[in-house]
Backbone as CSV, one residue per row, in Angstrom:
resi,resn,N_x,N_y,N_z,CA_x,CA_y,CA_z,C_x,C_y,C_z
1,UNK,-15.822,5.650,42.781,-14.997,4.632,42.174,-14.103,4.022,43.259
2,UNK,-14.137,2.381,43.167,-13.322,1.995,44.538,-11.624,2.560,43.850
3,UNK,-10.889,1.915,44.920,-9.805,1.777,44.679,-9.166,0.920,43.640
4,UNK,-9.851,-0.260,44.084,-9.163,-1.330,42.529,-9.517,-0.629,41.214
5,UNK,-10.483,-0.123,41.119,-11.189,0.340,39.497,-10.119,1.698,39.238
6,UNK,-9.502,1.965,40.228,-8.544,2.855,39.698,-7.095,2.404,39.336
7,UNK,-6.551,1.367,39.771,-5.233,0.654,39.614,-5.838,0.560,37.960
8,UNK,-6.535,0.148,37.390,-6.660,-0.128,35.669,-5.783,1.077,34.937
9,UNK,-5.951,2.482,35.572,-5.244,3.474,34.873,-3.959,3.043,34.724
10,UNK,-3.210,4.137,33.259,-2.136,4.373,33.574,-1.612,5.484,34.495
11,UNK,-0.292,4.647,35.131,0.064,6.159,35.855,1.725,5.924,35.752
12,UNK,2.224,7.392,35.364,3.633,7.170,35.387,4.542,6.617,36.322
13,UNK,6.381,5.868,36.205,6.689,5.737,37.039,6.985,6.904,38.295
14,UNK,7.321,6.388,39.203,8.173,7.260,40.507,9.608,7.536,40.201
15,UNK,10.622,8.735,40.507,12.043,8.151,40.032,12.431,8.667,41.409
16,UNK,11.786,9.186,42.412,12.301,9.767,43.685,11.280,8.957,44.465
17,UNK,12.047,9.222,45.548,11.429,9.281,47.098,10.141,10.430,47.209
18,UNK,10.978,11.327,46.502,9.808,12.722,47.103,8.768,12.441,46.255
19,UNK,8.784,12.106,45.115,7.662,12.016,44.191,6.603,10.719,44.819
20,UNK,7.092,9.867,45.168,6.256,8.768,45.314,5.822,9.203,46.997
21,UNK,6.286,10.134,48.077,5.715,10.538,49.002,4.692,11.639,48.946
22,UNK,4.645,12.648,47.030,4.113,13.655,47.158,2.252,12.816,46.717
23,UNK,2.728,11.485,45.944,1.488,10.707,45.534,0.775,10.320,46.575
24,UNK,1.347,9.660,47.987,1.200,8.920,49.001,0.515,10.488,49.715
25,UNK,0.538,11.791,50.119,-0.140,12.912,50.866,-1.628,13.033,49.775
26,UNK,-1.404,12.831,48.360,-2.786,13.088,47.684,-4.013,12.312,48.279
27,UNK,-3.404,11.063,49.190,-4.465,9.709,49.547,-4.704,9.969,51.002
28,UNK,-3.671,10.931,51.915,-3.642,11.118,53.410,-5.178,11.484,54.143
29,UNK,-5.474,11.959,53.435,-7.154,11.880,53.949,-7.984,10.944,53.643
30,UNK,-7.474,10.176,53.182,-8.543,8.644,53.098,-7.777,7.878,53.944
31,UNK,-6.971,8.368,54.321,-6.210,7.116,55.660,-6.027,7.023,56.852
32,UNK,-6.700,6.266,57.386,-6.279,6.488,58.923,-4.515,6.059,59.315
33,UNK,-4.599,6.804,60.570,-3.324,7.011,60.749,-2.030,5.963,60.729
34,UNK,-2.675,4.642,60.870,-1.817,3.100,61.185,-2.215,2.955,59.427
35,UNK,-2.615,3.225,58.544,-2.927,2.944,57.232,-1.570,3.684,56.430
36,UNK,-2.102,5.057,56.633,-0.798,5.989,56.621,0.638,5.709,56.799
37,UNK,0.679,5.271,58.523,2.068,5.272,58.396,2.467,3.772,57.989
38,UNK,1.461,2.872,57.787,1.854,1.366,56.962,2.711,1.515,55.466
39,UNK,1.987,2.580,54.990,2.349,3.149,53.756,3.477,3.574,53.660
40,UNK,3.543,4.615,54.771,4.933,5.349,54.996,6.072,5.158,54.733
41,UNK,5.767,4.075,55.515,7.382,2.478,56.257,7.001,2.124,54.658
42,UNK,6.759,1.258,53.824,6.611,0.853,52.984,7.645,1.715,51.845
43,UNK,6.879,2.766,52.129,7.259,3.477,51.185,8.622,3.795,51.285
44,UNK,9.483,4.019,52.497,10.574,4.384,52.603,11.386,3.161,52.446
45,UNK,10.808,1.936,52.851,12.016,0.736,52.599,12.049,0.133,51.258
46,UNK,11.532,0.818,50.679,11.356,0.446,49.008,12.843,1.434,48.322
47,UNK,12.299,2.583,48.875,13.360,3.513,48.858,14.983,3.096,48.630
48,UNK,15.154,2.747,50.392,16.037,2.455,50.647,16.848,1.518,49.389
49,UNK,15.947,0.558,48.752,16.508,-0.264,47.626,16.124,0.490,46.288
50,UNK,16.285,1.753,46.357,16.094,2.500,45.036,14.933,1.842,44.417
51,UNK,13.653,1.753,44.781,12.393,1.618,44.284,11.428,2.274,44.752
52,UNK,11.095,2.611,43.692,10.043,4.019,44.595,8.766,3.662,43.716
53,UNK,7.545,3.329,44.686,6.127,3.377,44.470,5.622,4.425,43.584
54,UNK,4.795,4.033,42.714,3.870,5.062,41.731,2.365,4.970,42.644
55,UNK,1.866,5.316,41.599,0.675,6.228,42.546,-0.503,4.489,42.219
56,UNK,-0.033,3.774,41.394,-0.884,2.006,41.368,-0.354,1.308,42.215
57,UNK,1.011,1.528,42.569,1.671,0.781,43.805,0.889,0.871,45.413
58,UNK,0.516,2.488,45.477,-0.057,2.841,46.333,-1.612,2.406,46.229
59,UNK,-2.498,3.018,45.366,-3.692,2.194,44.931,-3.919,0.679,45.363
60,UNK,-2.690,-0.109,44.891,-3.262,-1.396,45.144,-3.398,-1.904,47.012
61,UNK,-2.030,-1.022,47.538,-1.802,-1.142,49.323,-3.199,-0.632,49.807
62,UNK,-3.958,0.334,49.027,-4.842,1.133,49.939,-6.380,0.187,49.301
63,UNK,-6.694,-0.337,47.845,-7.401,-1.722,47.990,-7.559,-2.389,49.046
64,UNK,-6.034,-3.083,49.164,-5.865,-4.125,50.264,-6.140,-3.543,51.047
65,UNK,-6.157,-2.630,51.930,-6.457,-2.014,53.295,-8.107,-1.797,53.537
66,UNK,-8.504,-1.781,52.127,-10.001,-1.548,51.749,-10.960,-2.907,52.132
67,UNK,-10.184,-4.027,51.691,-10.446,-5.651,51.784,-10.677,-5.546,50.067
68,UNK,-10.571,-5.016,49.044,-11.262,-4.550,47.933,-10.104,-6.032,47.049
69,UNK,-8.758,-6.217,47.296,-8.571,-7.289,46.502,-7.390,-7.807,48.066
70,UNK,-7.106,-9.253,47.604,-6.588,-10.230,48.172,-4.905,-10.159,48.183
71,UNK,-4.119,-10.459,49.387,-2.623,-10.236,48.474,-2.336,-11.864,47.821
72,UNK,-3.130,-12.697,47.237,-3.050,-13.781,46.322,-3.246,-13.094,44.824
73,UNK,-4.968,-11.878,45.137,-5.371,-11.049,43.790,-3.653,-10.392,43.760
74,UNK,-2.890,-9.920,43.985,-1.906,-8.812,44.297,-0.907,-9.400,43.318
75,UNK,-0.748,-10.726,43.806,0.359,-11.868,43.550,0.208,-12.038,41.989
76,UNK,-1.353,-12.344,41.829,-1.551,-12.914,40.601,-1.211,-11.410,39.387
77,UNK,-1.627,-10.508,40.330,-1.538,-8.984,39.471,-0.125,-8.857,38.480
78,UNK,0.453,-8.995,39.729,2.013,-8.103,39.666,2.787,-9.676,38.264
79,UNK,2.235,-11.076,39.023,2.871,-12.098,37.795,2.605,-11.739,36.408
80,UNK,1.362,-11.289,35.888,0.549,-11.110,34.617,1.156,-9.478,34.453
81,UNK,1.682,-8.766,35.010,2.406,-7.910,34.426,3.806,-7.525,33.792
């Protein structure tokens, strides 16, 4: 199953840092290392503004990294939600 066909799930929110970094190690072996730490940084400056990635937030970054959707597909995603 690609990556996009999994963003369709539900998945609960994040309310920590640690939680949305313990989602981000479940994917660490599908990532190379500049993928990884793209995520990383991401993940921590979201943080920083008290927003913390769920595990579709991550899904959709690791799509895009896939070429699997567009950040226009991303754009149009996040409006229709």
């Amino acid at each position: 199953m690609s990556y996009l066909e999994r963003v369709n799930n539900h998945y609960p929110d994040s309310f920590s840092k640690v939680q949305s970094l313990a989602i981000l190690e479940k994917y660490k072996a599908d990532l190379t290392a500049k993928e990884y730490d793209a995520l990383y940084s991401s993940l921590c400056s979201h943080a920083l503004e008290n927003m913390y990635l769920n595990e579709k937030d991550i899904l959709v970054s690791i799509a895009h990294f896939r070429n699997e959707i567009s950040l226009d597909e991303i754009v149009e995603m996040v409006k229709a939600s």
